[in-house]
C-alpha positions as CSV (number, residue, x, y, z in Angstrom):
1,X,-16.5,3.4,-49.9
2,X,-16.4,7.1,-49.6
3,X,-17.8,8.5,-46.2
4,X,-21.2,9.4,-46.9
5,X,-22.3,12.3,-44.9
6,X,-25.7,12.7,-43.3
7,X,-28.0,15.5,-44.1
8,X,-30.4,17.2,-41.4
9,X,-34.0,17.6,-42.4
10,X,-36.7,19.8,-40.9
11,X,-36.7,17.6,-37.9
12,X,-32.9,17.3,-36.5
13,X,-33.6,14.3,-34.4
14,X,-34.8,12.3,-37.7
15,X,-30.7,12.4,-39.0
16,X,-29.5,9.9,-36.3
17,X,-31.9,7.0,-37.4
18,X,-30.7,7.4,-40.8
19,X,-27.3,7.5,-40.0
20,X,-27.6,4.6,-37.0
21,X,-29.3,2.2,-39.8
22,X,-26.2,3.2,-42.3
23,X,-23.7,2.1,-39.9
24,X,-25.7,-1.0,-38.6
25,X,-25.6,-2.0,-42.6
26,X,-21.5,-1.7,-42.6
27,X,-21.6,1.5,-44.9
28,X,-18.7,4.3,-44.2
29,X,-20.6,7.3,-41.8
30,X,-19.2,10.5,-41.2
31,X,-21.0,13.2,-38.7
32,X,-21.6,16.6,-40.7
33,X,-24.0,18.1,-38.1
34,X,-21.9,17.6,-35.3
35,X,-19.4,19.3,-36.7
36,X,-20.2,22.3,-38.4
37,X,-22.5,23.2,-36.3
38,X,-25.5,24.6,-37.6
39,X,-27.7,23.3,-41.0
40,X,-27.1,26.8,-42.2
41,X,-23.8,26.0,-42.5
42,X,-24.4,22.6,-44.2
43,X,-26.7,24.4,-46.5
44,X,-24.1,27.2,-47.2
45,X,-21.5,25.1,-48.1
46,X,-23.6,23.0,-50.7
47,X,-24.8,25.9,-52.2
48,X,-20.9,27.1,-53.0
49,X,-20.7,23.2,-54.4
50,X,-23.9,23.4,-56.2
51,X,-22.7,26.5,-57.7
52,X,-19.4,24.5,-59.4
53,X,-21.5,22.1,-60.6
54,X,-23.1,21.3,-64.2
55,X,-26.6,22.7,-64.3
56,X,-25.7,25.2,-61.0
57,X,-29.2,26.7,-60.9
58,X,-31.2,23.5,-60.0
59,X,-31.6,22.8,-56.6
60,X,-32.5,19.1,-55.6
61,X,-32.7,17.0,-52.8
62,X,-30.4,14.3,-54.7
63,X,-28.5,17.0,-55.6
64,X,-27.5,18.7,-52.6
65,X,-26.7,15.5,-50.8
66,X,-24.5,14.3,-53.8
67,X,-22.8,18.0,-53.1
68,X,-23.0,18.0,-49.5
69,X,-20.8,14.8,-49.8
70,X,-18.6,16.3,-52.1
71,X,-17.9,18.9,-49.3
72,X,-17.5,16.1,-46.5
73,X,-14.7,14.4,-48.4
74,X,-12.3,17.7,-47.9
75,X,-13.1,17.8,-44.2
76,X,-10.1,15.9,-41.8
77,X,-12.6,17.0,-38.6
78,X,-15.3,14.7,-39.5
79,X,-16.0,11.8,-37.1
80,X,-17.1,8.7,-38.1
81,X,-20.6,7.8,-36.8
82,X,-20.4,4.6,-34.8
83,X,-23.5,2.1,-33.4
84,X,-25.1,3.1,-30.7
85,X,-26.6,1.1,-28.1
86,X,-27.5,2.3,-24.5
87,X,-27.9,6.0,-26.1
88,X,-31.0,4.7,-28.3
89,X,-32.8,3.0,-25.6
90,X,-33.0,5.8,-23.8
91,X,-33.7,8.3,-26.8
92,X,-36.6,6.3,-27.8
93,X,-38.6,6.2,-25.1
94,X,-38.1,10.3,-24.5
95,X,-39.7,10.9,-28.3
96,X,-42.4,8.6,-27.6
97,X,-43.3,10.1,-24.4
98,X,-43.4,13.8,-26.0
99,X,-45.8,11.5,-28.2
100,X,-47.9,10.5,-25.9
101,X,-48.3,13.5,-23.7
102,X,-49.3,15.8,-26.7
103,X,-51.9,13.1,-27.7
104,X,-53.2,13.9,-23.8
105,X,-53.4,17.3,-24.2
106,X,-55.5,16.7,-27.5
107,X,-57.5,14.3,-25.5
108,X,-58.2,16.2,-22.8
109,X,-59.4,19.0,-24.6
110,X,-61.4,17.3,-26.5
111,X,-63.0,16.3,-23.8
112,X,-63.4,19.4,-21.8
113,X,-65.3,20.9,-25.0
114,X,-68.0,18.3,-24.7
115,X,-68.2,18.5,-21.0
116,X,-68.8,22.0,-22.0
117,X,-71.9,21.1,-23.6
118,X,-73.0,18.5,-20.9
119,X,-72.6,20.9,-17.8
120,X,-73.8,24.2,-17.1
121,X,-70.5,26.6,-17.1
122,X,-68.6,23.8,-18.2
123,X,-65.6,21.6,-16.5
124,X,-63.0,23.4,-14.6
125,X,-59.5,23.8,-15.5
126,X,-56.8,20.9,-14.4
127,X,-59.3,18.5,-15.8
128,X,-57.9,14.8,-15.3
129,X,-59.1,11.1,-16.0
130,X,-60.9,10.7,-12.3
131,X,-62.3,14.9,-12.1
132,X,-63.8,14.1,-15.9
133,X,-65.6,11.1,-14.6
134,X,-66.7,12.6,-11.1
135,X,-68.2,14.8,-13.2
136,X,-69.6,12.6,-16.1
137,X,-71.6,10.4,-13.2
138,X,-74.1,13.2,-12.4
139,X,-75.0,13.6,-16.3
140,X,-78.9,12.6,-17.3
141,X,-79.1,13.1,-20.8
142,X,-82.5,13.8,-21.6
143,X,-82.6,13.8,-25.6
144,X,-81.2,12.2,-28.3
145,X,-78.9,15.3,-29.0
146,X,-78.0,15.2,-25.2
147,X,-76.8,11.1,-25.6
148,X,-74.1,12.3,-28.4
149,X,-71.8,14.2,-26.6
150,X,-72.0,11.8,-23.4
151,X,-71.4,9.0,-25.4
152,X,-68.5,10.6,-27.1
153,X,-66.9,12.4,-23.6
154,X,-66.8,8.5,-22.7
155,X,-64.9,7.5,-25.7
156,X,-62.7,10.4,-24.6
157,X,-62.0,9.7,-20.9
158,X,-61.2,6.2,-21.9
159,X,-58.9,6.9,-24.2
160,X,-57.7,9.7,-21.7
161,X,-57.4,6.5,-19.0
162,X,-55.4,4.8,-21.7
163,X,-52.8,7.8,-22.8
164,X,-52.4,8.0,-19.0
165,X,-51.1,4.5,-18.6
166,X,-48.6,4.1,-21.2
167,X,-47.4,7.4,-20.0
168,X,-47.1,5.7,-16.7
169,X,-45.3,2.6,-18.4
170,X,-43.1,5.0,-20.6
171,X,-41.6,6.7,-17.4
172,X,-40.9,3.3,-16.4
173,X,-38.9,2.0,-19.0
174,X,-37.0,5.3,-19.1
175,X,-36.0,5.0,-15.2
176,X,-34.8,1.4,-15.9
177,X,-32.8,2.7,-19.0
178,X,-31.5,5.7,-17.0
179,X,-30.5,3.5,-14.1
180,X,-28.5,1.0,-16.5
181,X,-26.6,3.7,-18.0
182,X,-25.1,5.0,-14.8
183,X,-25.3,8.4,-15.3
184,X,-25.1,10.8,-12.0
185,X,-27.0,13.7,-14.0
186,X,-30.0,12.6,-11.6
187,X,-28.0,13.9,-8.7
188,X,-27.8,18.0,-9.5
189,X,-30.7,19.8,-8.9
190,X,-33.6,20.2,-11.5
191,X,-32.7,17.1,-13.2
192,X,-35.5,13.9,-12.5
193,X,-35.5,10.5,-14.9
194,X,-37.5,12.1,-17.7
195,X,-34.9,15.3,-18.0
196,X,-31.7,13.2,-17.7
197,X,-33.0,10.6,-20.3
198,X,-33.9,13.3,-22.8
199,X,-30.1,14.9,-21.9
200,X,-28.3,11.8,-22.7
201,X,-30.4,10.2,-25.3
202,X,-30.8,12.7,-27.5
203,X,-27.1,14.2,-28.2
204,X,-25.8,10.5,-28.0
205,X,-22.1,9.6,-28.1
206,X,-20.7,13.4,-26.2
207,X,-17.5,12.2,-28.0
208,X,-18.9,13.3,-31.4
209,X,-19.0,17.2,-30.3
210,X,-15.3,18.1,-30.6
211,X,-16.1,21.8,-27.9
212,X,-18.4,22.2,-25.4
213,X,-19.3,25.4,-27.9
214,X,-20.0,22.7,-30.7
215,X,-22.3,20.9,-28.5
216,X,-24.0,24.2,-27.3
217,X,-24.9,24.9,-30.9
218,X,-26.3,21.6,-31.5
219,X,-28.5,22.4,-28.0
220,X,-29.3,25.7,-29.7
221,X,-28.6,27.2,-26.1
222,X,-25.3,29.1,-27.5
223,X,-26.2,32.7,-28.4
224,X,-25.9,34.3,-31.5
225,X,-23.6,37.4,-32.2
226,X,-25.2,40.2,-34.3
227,X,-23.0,42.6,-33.1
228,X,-22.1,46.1,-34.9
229,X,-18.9,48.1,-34.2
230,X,-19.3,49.2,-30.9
231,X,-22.5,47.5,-30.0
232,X,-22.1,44.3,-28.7
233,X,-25.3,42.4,-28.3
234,X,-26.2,38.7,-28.4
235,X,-29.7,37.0,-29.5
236,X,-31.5,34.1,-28.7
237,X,-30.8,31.5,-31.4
238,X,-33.7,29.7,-33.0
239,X,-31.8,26.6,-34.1
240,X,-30.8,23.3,-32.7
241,X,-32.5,21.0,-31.3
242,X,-35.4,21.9,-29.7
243,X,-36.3,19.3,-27.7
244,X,-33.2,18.8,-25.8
245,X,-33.2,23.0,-25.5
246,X,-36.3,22.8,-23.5
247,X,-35.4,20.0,-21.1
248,X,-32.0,22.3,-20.2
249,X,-34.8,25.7,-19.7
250,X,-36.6,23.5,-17.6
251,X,-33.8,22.5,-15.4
252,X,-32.5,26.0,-15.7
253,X,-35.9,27.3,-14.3
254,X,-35.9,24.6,-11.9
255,X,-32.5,25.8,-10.2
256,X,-33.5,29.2,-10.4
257,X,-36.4,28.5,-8.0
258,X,-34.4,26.3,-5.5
259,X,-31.7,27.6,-3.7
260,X,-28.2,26.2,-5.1
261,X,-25.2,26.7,-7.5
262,X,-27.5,27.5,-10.4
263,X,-29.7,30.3,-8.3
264,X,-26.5,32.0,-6.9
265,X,-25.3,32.1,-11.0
266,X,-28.1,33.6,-11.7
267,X,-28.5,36.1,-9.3
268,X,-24.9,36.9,-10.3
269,X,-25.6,37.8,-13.8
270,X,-28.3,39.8,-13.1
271,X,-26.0,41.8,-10.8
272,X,-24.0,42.3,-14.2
273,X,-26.9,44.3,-15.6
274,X,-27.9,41.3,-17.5
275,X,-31.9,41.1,-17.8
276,X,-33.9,37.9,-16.5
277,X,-33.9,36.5,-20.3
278,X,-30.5,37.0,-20.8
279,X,-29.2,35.6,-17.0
280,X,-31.9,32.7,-17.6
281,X,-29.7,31.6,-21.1
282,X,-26.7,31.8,-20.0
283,X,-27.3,29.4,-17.2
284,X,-29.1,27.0,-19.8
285,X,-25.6,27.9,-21.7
């Protein structure tokens, strides 16, 4: 069978299931993303394809992958995707984290808007599950309007109690996974067991990037280069994947603060002329 490329969607992380459960069902799977880079490129080089084909003006989803695997079967460079094991078990636990602790920061503003119209000024900031009901025990609801919004900041702080636990029991699982793979990322500074399962689990198999500037592309920490004659500039690129480009800012940030290798980088580039922004990405870089 030929190799059947996999397209990126909106979300990058959703290509690897797709291309994991391809492989697990003993079809021929070929990397595209890894690759070339950047789903502009993918996109580019359907369109040239879509543009030799019958019926060039209509644009399709069935379509562009037919074309997009019409490209792939010219490329030599593409590597064939392979199962993964350790690599999802600790990618799934990251996502679901990110899950949960955006479904807390609903929660608990949800919550701190009724407590709003419970107390007089309202609940302080840095609300948690034991300040919210501190606070809820010296509520006496006089009314029938009053009973509403106590009985619904209690539905609140117990699903608030629950988020907190399963965040708990996530962290878990991803320390046991982290341990079990080995890794030493835990030991540089910046880096804890959340950071260093989102760095391994979401790029997967390092083999598949054939540079370190591939796989800076894919973290969407390499710059771009808009340059113009004799201005030579760089931007901050907007691409990649997003997730994993946050976990390196934070550790970037992290060594910034601490004193260490990554400060003293820093501190160098900004000798350079370079401005915070600028240091600050090339050290995520």
């Amino acid at each position: 069978m030929a190799p059947a490329p996999v397209r990126g969607g909106r979300r990058r992380r959703t290509w690897p299931w797709l291309a994991q459960q391809l492989a697990a069902a003993g079809e021929d799977v070929v990397d595209v993303l890894s690759t070339l880079s950047t789903l502009s490129t993918l996109s580019t080089l359907s369109a040239k394809a879509r543009l030799l084909s019958t019926g060039c003006d209509r644009k399709t989803d069935p379509a562009d992958a037919l074309h997009v695997a019409q490209v792939a079967l010219f490329r030599a460079d593409l590597r064939r995707v392979t199962a993964e094991d350790q690599f999802t078990i600790l990618r799934l636990p990251t996502e679901r984290r990110h899950d949960l602790v955006n479904e807390r920061t609903r929660t608990i503003n949800r919550l701190h808007a009724l407590l709003h119209h419970l107390l007089l000024g309202g609940a302080p900031t840095g609300l948690s599950a034991d300040k919210a009901a501190a606070l809820m025990k010296g509520i006496r609801p006089v009314t029938a309007t009053d009973c509403c919004p106590r009985d619904l900041a209690r539905d609140r702080l117990t699903d608030l109690r629950r988020l907190d636990r399963q965040v708990k029991d996530d962290e878990v699982q991803m320390r046991d996974a982290t341990a079990a793979s080995r890794t030493t990322l835990t030991s540089l500074p910046g880096l804890g067991t959340v950071l260093a399962a989102e760095v391994l689990g979401h790029p997967g198999d390092i083999g598949r990037f054939s540079t370190e500037h591939h796989f800076a592309s894919y973290t969407g920490s390499a710059p771009l280069d808009p340059s113009s004659g004799k201005n030579v500039r760089h931007r901050l690129k907007t691409g990649g994947t997003r997730a994993l480009n946050s976990a390196l800012h934070i550790i970037a940030v992290c060594q910034i603060r601490d004193d260490g290798r990554g400060q003293e980088y820093y501190l160098r580039k900004i000798s350079e002329g370079k401005t915070p922004a600028e240091a600050r990405r090339a050290l995520r870089r």
